[in-house]
C-alpha positions as CSV (number, residue, x, y, z in Angstrom):
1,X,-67.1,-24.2,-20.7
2,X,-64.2,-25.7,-19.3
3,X,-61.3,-26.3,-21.8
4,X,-59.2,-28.9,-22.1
5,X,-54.9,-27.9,-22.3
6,X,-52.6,-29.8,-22.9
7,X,-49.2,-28.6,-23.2
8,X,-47.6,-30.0,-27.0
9,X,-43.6,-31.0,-25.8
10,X,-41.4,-31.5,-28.5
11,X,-37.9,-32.6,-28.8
12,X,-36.0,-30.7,-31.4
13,X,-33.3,-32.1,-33.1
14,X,-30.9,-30.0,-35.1
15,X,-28.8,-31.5,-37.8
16,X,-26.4,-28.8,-39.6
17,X,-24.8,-29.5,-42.8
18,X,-23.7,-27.0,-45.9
19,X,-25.5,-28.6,-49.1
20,X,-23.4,-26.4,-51.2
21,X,-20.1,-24.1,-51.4
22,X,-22.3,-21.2,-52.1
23,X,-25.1,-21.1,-49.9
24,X,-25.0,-22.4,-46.3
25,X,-28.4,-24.2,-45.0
26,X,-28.7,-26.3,-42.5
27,X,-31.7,-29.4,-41.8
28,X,-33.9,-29.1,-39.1
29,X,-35.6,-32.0,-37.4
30,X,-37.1,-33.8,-34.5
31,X,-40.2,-35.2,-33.0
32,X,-43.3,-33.7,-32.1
33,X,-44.5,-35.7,-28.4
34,X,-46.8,-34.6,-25.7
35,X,-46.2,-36.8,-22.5
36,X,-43.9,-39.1,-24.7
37,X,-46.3,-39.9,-27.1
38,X,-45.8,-38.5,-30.9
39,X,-48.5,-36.5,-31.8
40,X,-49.1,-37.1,-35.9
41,X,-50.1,-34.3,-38.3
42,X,-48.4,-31.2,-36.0
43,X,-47.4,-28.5,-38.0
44,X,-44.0,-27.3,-37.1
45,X,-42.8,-23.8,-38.7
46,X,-40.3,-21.5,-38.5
47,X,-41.9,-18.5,-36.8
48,X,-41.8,-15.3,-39.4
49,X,-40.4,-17.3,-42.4
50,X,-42.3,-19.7,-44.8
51,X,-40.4,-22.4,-43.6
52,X,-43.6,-25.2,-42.8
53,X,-43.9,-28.4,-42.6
54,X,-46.5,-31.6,-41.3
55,X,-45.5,-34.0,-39.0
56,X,-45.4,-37.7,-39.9
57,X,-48.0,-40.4,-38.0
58,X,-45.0,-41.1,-35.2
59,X,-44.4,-37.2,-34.6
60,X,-40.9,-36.7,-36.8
61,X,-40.9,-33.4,-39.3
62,X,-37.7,-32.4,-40.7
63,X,-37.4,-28.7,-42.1
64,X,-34.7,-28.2,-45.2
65,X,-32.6,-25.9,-46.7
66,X,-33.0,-23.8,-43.9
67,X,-30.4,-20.4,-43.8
68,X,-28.5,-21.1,-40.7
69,X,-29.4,-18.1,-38.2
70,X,-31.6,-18.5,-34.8
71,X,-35.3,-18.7,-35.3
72,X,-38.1,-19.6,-33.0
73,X,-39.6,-23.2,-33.7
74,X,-43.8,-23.1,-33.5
75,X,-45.8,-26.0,-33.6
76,X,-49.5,-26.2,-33.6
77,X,-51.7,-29.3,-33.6
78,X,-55.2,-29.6,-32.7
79,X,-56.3,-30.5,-29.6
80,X,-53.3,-28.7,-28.5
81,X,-52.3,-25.8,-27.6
82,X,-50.0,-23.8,-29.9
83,X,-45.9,-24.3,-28.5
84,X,-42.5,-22.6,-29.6
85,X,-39.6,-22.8,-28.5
């Protein structure tokens, strides 16, 4: 059976902020596209951590409260193969 891939792009965009003097997080967010169209419903999580979250219909997620650090971004959708970054 000959399977269909497509490769999911995103665009990650990162917003840091401290929401409070005593702990340090930072917003993630972006858009979900493959060949420049947003792909609605992708899950984007942080790889390892219970940070999660669904895609709007245009492609935007935004992650919250996340402890700055490095992490690798994964995002799934179907139809799609799975992509991190």
């Amino acid at each position: 059976m000959n399977k269909l891939k497509i490769h999911l792009f995103f665009i990650v965009v990162i917003t840091c902020f401290s929401t409070t003097l005593f702990s340090q997080t930072t917003t993630i967010s972006g858009f979900v596209v493959s060949s420049n169209e947003p792909v609605p419903s992708a899950l984007v999580m942080l790889k390892n951590t219970e940070f999660k979250t669904q895609a709007d219909i245009n492609g935007k997620y935004e992650l919250t409260a996340v402890p700055f650090g490095e992490y690798e971004l994964v995002t799934t959708a179907f139809g799609f193969e799975k992509a991190a970054k």
